[in-house]
N, CA, C and O atoms as a GROMACS GRO file, in nm:
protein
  468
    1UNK      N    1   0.252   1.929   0.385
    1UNK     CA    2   0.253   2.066   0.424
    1UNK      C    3   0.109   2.114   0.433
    1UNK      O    4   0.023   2.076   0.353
    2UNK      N    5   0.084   2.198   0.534
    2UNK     CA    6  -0.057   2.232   0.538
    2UNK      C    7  -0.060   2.356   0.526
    2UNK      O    8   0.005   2.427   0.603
    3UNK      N    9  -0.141   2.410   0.420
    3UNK     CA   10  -0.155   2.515   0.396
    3UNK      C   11  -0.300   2.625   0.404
    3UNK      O   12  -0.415   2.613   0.363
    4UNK      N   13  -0.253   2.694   0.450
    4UNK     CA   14  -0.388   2.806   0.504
    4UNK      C   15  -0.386   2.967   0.486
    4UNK      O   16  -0.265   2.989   0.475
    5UNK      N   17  -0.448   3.082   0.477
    5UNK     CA   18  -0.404   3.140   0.410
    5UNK      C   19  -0.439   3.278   0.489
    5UNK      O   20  -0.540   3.256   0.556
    6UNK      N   21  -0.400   3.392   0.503
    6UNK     CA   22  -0.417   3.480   0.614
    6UNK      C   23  -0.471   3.627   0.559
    6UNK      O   24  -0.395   3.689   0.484
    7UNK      N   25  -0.558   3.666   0.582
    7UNK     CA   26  -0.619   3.747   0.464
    7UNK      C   27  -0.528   3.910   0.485
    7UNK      O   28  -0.536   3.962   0.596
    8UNK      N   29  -0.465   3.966   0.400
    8UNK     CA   30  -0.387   4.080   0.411
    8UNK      C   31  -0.439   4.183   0.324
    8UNK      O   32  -0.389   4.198   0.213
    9UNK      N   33  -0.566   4.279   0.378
    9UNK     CA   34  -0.602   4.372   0.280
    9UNK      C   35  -0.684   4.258   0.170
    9UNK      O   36  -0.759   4.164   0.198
   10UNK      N   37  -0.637   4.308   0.037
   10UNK     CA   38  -0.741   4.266  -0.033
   10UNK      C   39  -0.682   4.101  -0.092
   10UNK      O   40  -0.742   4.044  -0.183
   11UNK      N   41  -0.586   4.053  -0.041
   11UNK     CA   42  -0.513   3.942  -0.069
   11UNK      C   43  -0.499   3.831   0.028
   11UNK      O   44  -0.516   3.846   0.150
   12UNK      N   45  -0.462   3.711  -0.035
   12UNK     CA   46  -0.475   3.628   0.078
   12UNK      C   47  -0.295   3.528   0.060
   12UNK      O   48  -0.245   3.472  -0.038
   13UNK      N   49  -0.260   3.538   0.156
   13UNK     CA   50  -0.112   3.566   0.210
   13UNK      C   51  -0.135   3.404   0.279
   13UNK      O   52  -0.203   3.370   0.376
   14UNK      N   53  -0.038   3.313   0.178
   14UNK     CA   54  -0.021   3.198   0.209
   14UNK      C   55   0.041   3.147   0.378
   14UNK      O   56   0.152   3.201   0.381
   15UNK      N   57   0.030   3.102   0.462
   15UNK     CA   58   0.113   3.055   0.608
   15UNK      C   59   0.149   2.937   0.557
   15UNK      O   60   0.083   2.870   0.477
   16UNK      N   61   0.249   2.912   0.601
   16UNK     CA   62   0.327   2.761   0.535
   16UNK      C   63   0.396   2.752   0.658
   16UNK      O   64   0.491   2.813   0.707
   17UNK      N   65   0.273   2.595   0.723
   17UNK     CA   66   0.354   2.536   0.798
   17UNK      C   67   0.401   2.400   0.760
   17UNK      O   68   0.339   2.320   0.690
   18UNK      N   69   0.531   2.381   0.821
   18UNK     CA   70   0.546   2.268   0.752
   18UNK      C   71   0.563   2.124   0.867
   18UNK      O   72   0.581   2.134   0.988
   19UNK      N   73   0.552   1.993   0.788
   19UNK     CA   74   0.560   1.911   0.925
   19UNK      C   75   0.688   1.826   0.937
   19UNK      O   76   0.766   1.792   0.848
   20UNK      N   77   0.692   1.793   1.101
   20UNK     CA   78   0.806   1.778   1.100
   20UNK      C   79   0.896   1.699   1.056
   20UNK      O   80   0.859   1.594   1.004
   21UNK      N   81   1.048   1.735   1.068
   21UNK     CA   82   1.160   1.690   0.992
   21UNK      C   83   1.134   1.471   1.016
   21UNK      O   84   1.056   1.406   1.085
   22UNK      N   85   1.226   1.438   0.936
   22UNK     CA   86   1.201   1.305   0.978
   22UNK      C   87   1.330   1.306   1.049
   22UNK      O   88   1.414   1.397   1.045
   23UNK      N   89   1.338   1.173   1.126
   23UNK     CA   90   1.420   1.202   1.206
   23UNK      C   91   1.601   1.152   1.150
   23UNK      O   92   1.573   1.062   1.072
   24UNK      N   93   1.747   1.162   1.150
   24UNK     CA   94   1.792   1.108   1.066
   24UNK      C   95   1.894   1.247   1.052
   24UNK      O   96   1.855   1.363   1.043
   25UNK      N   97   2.044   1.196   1.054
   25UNK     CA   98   2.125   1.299   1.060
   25UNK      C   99   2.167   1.223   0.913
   25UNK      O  100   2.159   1.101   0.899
   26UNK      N  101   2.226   1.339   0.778
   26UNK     CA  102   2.237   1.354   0.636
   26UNK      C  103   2.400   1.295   0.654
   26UNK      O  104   2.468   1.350   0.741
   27UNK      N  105   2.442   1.220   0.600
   27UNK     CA  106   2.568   1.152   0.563
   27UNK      C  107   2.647   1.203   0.431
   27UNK      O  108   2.604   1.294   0.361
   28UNK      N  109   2.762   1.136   0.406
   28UNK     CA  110   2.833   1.134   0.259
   28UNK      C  111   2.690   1.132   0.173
   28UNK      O  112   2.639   1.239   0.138
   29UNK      N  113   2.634   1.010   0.143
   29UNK     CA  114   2.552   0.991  -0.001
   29UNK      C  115   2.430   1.063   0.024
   29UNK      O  116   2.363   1.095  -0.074
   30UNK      N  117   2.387   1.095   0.147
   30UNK     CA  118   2.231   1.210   0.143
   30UNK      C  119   2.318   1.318   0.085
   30UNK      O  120   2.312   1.332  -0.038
   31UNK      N  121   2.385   1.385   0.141
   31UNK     CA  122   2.449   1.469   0.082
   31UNK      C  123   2.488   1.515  -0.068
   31UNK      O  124   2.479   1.627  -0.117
   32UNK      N  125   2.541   1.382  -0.132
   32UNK     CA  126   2.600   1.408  -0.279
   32UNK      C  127   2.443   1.387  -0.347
   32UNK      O  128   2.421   1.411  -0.466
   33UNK      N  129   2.359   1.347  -0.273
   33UNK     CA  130   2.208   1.314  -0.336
   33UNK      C  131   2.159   1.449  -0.354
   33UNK      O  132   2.123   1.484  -0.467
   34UNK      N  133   2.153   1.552  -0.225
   34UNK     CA  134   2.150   1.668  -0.242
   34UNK      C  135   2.202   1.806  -0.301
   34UNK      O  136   2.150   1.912  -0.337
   35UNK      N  137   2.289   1.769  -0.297
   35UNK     CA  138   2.392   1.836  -0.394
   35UNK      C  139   2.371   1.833  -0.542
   35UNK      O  140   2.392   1.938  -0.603
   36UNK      N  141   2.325   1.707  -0.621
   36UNK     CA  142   2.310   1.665  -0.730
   36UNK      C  143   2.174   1.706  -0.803
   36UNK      O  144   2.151   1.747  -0.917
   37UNK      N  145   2.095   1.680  -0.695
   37UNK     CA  146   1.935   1.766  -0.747
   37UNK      C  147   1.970   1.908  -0.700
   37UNK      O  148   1.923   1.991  -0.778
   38UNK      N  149   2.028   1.955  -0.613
   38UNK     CA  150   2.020   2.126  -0.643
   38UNK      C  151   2.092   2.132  -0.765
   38UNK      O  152   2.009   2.173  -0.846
   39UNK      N  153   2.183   2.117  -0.816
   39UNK     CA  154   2.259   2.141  -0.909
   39UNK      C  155   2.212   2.066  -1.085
   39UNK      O  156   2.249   2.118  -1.191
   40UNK      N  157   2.148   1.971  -1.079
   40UNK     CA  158   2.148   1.886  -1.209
   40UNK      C  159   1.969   1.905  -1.218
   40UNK      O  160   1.898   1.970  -1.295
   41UNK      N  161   1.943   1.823  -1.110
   41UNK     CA  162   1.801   1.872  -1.127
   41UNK      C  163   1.671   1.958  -1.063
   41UNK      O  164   1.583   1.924  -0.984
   42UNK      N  165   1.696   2.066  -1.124
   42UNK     CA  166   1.638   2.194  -1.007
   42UNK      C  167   1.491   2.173  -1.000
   42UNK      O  168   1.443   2.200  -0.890
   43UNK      N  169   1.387   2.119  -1.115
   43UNK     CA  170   1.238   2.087  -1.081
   43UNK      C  171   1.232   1.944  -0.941
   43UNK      O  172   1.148   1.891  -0.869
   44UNK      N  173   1.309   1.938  -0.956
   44UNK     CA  174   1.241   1.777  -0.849
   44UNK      C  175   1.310   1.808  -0.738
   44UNK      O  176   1.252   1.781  -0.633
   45UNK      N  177   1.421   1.859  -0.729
   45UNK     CA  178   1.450   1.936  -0.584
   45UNK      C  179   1.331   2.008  -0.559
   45UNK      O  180   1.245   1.959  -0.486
   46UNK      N  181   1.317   2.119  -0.613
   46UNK     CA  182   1.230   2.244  -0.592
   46UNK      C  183   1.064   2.173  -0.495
   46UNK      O  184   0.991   2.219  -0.407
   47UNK      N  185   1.068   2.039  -0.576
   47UNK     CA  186   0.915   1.958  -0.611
   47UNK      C  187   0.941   1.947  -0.396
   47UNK      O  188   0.883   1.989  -0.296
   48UNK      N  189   1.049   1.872  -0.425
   48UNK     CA  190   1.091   1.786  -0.288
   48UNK      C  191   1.049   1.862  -0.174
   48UNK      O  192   0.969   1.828  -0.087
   49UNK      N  193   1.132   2.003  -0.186
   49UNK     CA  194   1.168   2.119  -0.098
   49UNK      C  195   0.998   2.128  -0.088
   49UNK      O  196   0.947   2.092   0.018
   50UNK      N  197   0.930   2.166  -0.177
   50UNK     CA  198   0.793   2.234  -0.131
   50UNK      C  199   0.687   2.144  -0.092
   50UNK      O  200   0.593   2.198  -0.033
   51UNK      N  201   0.682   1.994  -0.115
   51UNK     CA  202   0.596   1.909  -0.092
   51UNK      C  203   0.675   1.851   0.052
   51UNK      O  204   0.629   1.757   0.116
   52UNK      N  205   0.810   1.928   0.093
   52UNK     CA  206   0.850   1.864   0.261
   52UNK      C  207   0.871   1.742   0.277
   52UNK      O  208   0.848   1.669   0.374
   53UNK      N  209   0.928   1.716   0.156
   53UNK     CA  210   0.915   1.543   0.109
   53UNK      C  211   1.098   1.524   0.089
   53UNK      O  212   1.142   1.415   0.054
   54UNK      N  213   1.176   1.622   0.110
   54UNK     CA  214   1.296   1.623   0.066
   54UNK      C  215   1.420   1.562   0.149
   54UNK      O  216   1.530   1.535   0.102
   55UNK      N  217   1.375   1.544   0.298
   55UNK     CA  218   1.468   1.506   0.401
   55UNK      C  219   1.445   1.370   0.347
   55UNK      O  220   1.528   1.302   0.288
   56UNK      N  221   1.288   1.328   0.382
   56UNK     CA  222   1.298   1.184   0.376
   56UNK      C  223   1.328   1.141   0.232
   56UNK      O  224   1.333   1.020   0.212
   57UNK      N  225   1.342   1.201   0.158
   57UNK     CA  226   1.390   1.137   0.026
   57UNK      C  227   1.516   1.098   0.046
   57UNK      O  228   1.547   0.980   0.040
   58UNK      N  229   1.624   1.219   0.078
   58UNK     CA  230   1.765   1.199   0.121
   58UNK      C  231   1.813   1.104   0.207
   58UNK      O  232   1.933   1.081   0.221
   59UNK      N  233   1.703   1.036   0.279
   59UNK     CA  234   1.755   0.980   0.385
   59UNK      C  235   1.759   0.844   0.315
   59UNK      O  236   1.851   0.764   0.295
   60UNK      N  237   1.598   0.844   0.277
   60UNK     CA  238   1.588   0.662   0.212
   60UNK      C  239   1.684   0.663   0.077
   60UNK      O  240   1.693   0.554   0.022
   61UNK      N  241   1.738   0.742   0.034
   61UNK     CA  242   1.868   0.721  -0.074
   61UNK      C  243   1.986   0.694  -0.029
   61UNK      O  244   2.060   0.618  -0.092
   62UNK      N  245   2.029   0.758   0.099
   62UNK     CA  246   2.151   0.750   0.172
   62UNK      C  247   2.179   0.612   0.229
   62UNK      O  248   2.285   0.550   0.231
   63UNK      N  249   1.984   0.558   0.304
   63UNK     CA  250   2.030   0.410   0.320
   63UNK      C  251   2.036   0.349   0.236
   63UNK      O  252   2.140   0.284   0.242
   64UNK      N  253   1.962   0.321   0.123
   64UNK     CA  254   2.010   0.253  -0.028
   64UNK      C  255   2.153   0.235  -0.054
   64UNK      O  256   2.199   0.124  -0.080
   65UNK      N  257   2.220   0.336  -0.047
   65UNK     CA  258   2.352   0.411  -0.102
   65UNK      C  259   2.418   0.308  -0.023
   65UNK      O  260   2.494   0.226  -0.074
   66UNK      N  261   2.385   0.311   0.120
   66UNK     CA  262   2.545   0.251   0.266
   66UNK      C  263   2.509   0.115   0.194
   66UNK      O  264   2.587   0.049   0.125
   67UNK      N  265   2.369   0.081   0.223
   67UNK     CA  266   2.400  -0.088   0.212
   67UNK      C  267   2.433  -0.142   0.080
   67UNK      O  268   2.471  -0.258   0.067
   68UNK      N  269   2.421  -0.069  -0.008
   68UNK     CA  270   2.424  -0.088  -0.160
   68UNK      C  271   2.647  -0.147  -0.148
   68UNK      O  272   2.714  -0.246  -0.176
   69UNK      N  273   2.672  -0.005  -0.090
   69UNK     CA  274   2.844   0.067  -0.104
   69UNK      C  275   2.875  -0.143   0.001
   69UNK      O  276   2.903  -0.251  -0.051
   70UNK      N  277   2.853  -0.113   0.127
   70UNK     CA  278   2.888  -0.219   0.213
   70UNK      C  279   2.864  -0.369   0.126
   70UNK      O  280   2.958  -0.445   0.103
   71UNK      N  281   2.779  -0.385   0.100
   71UNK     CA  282   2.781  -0.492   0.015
   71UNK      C  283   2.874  -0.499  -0.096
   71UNK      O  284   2.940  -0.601  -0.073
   72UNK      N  285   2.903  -0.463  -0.169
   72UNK     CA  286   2.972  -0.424  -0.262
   72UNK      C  287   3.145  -0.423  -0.255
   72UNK      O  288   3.231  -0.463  -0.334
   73UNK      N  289   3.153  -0.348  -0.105
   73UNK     CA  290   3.324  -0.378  -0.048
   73UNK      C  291   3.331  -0.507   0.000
   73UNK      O  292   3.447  -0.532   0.032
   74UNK      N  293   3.260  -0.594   0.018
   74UNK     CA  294   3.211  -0.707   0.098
   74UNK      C  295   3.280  -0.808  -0.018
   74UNK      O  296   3.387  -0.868  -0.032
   75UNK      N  297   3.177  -0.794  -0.081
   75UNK     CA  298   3.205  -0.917  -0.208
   75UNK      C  299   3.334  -0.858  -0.280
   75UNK      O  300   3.436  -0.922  -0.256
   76UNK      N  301   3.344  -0.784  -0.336
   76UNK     CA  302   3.487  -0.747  -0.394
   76UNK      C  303   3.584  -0.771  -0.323
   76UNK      O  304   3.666  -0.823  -0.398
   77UNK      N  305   3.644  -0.763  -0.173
   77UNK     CA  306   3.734  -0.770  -0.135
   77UNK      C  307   3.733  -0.940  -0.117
   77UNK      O  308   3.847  -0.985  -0.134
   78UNK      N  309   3.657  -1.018  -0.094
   78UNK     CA  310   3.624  -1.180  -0.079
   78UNK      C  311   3.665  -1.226  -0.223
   78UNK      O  312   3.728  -1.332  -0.230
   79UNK      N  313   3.642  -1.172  -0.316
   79UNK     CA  314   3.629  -1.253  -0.444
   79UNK      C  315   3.788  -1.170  -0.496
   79UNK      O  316   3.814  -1.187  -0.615
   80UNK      N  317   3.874  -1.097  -0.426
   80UNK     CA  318   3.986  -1.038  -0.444
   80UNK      C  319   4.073  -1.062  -0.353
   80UNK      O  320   4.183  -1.008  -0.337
   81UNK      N  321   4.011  -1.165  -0.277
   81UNK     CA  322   4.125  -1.239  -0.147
   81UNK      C  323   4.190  -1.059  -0.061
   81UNK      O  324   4.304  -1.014  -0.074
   82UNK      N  325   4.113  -1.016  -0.008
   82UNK     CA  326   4.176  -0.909   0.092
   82UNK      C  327   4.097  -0.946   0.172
   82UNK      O  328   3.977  -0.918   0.165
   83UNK      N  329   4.171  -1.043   0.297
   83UNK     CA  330   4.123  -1.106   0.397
   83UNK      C  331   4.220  -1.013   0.516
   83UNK      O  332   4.298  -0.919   0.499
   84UNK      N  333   4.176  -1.087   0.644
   84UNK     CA  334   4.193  -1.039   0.761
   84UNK      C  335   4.387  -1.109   0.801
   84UNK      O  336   4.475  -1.067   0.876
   85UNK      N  337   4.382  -1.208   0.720
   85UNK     CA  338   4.511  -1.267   0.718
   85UNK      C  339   4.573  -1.177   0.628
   85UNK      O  340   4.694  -1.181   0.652
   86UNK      N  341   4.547  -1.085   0.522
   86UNK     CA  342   4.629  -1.018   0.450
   86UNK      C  343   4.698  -0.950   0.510
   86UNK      O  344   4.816  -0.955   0.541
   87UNK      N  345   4.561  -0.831   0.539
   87UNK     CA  346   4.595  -0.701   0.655
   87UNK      C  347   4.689  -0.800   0.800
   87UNK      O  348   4.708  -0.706   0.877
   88UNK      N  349   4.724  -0.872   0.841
   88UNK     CA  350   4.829  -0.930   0.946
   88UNK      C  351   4.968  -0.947   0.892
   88UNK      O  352   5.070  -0.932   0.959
   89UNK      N  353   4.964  -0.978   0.766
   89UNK     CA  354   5.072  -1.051   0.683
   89UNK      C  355   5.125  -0.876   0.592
   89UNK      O  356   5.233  -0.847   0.643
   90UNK      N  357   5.100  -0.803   0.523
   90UNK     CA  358   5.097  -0.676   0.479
   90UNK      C  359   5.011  -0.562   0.509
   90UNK      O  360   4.929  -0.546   0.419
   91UNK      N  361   5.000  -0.465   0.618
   91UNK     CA  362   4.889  -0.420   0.632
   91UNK      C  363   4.922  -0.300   0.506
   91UNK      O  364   4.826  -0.248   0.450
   92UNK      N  365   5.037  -0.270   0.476
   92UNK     CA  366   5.018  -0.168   0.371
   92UNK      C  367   4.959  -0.204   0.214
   92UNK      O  368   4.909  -0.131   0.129
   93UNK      N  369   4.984  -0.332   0.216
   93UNK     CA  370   4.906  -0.366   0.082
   93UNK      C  371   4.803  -0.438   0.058
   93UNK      O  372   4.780  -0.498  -0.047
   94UNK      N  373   4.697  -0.431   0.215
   94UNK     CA  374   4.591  -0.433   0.277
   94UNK      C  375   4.504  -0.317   0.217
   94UNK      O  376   4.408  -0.328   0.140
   95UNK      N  377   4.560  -0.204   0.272
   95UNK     CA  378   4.489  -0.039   0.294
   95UNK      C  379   4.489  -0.041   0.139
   95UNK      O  380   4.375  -0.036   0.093
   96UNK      N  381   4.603  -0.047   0.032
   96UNK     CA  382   4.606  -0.002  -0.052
   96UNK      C  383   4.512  -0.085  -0.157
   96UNK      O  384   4.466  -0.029  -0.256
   97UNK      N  385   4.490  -0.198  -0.133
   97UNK     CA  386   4.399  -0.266  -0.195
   97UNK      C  387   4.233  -0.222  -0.134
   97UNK      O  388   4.141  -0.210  -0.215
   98UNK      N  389   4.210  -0.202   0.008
   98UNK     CA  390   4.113  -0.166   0.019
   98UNK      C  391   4.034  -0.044   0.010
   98UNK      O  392   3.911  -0.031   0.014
   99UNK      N  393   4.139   0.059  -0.006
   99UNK     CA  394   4.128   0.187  -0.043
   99UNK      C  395   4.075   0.156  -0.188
   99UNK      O  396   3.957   0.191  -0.197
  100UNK      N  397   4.134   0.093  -0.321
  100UNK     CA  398   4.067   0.106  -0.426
  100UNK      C  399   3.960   0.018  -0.433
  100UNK      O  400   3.887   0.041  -0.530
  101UNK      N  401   3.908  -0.116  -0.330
  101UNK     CA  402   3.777  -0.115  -0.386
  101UNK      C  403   3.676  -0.084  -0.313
  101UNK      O  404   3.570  -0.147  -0.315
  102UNK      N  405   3.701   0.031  -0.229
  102UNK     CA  406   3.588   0.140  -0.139
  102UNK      C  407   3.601   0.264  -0.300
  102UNK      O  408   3.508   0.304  -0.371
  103UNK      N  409   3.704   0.285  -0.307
  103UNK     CA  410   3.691   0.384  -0.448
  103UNK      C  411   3.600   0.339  -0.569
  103UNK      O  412   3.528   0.419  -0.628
  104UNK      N  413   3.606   0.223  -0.598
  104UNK     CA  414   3.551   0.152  -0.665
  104UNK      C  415   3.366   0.114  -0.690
  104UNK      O  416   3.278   0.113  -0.775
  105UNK      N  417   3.396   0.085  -0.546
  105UNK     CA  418   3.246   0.061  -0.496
  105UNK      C  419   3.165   0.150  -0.473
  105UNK      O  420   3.046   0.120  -0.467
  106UNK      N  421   3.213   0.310  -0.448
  106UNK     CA  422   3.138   0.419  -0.401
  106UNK      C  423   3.112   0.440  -0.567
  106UNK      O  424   2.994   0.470  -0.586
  107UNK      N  425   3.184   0.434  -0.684
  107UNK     CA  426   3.180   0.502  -0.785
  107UNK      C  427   3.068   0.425  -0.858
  107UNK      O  428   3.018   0.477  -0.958
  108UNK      N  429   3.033   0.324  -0.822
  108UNK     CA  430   2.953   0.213  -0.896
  108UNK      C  431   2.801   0.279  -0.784
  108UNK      O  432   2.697   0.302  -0.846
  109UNK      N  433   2.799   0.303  -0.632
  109UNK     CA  434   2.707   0.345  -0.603
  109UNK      C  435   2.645   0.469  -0.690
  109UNK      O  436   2.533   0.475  -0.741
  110UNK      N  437   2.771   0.586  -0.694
  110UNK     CA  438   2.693   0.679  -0.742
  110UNK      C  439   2.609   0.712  -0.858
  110UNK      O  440   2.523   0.800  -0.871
  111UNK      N  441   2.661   0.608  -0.955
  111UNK     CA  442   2.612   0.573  -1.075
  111UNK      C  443   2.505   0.498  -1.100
  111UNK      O  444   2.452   0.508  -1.211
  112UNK      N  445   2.448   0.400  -0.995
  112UNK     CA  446   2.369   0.346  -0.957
  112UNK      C  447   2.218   0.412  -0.858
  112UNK      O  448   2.098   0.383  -0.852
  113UNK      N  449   2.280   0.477  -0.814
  113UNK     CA  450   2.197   0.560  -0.641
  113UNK      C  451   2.192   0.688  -0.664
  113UNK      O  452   2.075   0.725  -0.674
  114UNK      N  453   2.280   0.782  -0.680
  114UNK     CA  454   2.298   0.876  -0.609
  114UNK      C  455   2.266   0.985  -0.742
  114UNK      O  456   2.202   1.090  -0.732
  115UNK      N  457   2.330   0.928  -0.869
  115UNK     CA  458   2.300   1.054  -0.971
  115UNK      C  459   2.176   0.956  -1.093
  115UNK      O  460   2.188   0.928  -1.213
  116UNK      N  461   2.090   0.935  -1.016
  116UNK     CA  462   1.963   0.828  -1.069
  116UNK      C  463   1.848   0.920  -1.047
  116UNK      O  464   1.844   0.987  -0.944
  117UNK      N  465   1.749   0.930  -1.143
  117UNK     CA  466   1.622   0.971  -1.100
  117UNK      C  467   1.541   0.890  -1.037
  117UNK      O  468   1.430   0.930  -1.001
   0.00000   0.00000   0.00000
């Protein structure tokens, strides 16, 4: 952020420009990343927000977060036999197995990634 200061009367009146956004649309885990420092930790948000350092924080956590989560459904469902022959042979007890270890795996991200300093 570059800062410069604009003289008002007998005071000098901060201009805050800031530079630009990085580039990068906010997902599920930027999100709960954000959510978690406004709410849990208000100095290092606050820090983020004013040093313009806060998108790209969210972003490089969010990719942490996907490839962390994808890996994670990867090997669990391999080492839990929910193959592509399952889902052909039962697709309902396909979903229902893969539904809990995406539940599984996101909950191990967030504990890992997302609510981490």
């Amino acid at each position: 952020m570059n800062l410069t200061y604009e003289k008002c009367g007998d005071y000098l009146i901060p201009n805050l420009i800031s530079n630009p956004e990085p580039e990068g649309e906010l997902r599920k885990f930027g999100l709960m990343r954000k959510s978690y420092l406004e709410n849990h930790r208000r100095g290092i948000y606050s820090g983020l927000l004013l040093s313009d350092e806060l998108k790209k924080h969210l972003l490089m956590i969010q990719e942490q977060a996907e490839e962390r989560f994808d890996l994670l459904v990867e090997q669990m469902a391999k080492r839990e036999g929910v193959t592509e022959q399952l889902k052909a042979q039962n697709q309902m007890l396909w979903v229902k197995r893969m539904n809990n270890i995406r539940a599984r795996a996101e909950e191990i991200v967030r504990e890992e990634i997302i609510f981490v300093l």
